[in-house]
ZATIDREN-830164 format. One record per residue (C-alpha): x, y, z; residue number from 1. Coordinates in Angstrom, 1 decimal, always signed. Layout:
ZATIDREN-830164
<rec <X; Y; Z>; NUM>
...
***
This chain:
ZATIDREN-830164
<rec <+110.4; +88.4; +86.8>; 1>
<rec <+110.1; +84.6; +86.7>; 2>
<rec <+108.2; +83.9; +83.6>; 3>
<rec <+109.5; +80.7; +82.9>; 4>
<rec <+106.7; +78.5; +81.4>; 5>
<rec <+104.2; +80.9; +81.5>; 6>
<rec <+102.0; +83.2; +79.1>; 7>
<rec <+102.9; +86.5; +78.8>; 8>
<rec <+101.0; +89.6; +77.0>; 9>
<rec <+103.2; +92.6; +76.0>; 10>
<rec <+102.5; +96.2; +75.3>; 11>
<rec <+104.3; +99.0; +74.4>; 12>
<rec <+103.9; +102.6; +73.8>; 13>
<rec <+105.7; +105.6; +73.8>; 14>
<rec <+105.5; +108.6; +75.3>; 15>
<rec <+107.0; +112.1; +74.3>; 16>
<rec <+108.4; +113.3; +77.7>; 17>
<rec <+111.2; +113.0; +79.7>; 18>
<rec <+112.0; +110.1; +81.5>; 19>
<rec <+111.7; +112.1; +84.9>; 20>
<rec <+108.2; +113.2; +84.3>; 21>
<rec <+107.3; +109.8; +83.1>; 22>
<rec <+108.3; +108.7; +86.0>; 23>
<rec <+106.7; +110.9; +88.5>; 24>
<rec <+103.7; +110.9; +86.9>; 25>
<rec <+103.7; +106.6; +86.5>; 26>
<rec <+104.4; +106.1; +90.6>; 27>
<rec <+102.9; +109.3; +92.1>; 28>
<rec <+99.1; +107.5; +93.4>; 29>
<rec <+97.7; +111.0; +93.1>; 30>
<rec <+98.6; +111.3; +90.0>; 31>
<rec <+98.0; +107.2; +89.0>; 32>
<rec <+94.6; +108.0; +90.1>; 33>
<rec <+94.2; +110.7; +87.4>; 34>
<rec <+95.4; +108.7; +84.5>; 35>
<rec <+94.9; +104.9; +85.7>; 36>
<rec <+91.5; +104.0; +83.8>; 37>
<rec <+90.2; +102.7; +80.5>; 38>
<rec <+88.3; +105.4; +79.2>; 39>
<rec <+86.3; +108.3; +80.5>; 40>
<rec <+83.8; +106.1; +81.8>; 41>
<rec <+86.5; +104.7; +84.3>; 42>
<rec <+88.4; +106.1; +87.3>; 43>
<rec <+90.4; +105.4; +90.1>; 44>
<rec <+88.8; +106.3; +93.3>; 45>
<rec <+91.6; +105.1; +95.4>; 46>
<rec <+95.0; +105.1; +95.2>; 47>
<rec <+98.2; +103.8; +97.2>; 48>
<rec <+102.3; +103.4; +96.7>; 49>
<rec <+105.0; +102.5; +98.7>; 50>
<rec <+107.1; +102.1; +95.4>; 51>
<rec <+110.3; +100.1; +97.1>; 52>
<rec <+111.2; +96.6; +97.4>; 53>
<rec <+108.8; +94.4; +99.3>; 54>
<rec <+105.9; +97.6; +99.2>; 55>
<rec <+102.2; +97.2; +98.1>; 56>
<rec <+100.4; +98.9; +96.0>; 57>
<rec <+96.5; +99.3; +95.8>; 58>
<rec <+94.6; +100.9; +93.1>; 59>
<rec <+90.6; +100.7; +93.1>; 60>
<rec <+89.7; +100.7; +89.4>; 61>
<rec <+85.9; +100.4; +88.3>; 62>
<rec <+83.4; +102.4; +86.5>; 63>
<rec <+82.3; +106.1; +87.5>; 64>
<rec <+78.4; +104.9; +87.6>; 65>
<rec <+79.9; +102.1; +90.4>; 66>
<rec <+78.0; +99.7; +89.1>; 67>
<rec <+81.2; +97.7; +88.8>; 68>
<rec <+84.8; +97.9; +91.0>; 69>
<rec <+87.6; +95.9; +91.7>; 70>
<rec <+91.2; +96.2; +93.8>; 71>
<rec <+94.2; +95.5; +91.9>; 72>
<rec <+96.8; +94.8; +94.2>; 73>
<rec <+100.1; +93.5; +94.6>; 74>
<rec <+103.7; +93.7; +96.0>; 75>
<rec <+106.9; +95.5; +94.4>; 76>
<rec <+109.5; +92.4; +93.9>; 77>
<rec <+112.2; +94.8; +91.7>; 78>
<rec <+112.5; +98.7; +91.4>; 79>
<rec <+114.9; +100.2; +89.0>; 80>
<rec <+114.4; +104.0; +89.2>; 81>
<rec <+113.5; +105.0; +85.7>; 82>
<rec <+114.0; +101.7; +84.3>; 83>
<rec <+112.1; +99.0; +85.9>; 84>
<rec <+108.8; +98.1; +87.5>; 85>
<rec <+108.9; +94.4; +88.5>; 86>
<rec <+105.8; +93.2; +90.6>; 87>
<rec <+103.4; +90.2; +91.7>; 88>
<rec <+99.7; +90.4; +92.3>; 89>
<rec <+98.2; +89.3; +95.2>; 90>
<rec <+97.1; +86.3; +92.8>; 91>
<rec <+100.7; +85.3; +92.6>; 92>
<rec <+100.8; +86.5; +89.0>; 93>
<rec <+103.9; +88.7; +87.8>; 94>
<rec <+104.2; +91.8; +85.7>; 95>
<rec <+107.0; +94.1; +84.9>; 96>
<rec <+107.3; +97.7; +83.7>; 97>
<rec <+110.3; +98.9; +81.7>; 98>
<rec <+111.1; +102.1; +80.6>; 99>
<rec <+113.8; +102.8; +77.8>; 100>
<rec <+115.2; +106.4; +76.8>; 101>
<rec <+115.0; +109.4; +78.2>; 102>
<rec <+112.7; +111.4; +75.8>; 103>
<rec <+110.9; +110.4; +74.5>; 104>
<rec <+110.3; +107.4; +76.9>; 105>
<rec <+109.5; +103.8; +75.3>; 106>
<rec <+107.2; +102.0; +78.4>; 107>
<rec <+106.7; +98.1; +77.7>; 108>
<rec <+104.5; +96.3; +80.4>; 109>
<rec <+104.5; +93.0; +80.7>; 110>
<rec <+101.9; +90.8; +82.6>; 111>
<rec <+100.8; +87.4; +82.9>; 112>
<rec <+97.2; +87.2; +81.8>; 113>
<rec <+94.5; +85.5; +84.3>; 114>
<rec <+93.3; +82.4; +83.8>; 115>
<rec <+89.5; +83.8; +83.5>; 116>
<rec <+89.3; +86.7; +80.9>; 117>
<rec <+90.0; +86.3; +77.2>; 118>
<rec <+93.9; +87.1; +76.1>; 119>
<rec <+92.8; +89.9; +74.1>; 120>
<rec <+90.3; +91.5; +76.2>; 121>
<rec <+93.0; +91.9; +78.9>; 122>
<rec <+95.6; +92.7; +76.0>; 123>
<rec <+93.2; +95.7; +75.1>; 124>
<rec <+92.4; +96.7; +78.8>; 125>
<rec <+96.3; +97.1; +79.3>; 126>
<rec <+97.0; +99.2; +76.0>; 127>
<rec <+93.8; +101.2; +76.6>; 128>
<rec <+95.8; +102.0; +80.0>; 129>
<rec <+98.9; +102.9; +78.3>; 130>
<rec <+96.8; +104.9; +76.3>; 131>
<rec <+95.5; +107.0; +78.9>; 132>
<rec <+98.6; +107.2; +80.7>; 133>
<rec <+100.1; +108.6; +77.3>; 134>
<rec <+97.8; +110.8; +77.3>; 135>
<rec <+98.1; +112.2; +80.4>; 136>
<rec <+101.6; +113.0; +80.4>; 137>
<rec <+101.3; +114.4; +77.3>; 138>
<rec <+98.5; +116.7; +78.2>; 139>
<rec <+100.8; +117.9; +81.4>; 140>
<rec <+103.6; +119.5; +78.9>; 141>
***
């Protein structure tokens, strides 16, 4: 990930499984449509994966009552299996994924912020995510 000059916002969280559920459970669009939201007032409708080098990715996020939606989309630049997640969004910004251990699992995203929403809105959105996501897998044991 070419971050070179750029703002970056970091999360991290951790999740008590194993590095194989993790995972799964992170890249499978079935189950990113389970666990991909905010809060319980959020879900993911839609979900598609072609997790490999050069594949998309399209997740339709928005609120249950749909009175608000939006794609987030992008293109798999670098895929480690269980140990990176390197992508850019189809507004040429970059994130990456790591994932460190093997259980538990420590998951630190990384993602340039847009240009439009306050830093620490979209730092909140993102560990709100992480959140869920912990949640999720934890709930699956």
């Amino acid at each position: 990930m070419n971050t070179a000059g750029k703002h970056i916002i970091g999360v991290t969280i951790t999740v008590n499984a194993s590095i194989e559920k993790v995972w799964k459970l992170w890249t499978t669009a079935e189950d990113i449509r389970l666990w991909n939201n905010l809060s319980d007032e959020w879900h993911v409708p839609k979900a598609e994966n072609d997790l490999r080098k050069g594949g998309q990715f399209l997740y339709v996020m928005g609120l249950k009552d749909e009175s608000f939606s939006f794609d987030f989309t992008g293109t798999y630049d670098e895929i480690i299996p269980h140990g990176l997640i390197a992508y850019t969004l189809n507004d040429k910004r970059v994130a990456a994924i790591t994932f460190t251990g093997s259980n538990p699992v420590q998951i630190t995203e990384d993602f340039e912020p847009n240009s439009t929403d306050d830093i620490e809105m979209q730092r909140s959105f993102c560990t709100a995510v992480l959140q869920s996501f912990k949640k999720y897998v934890e709930s699956e044991m």
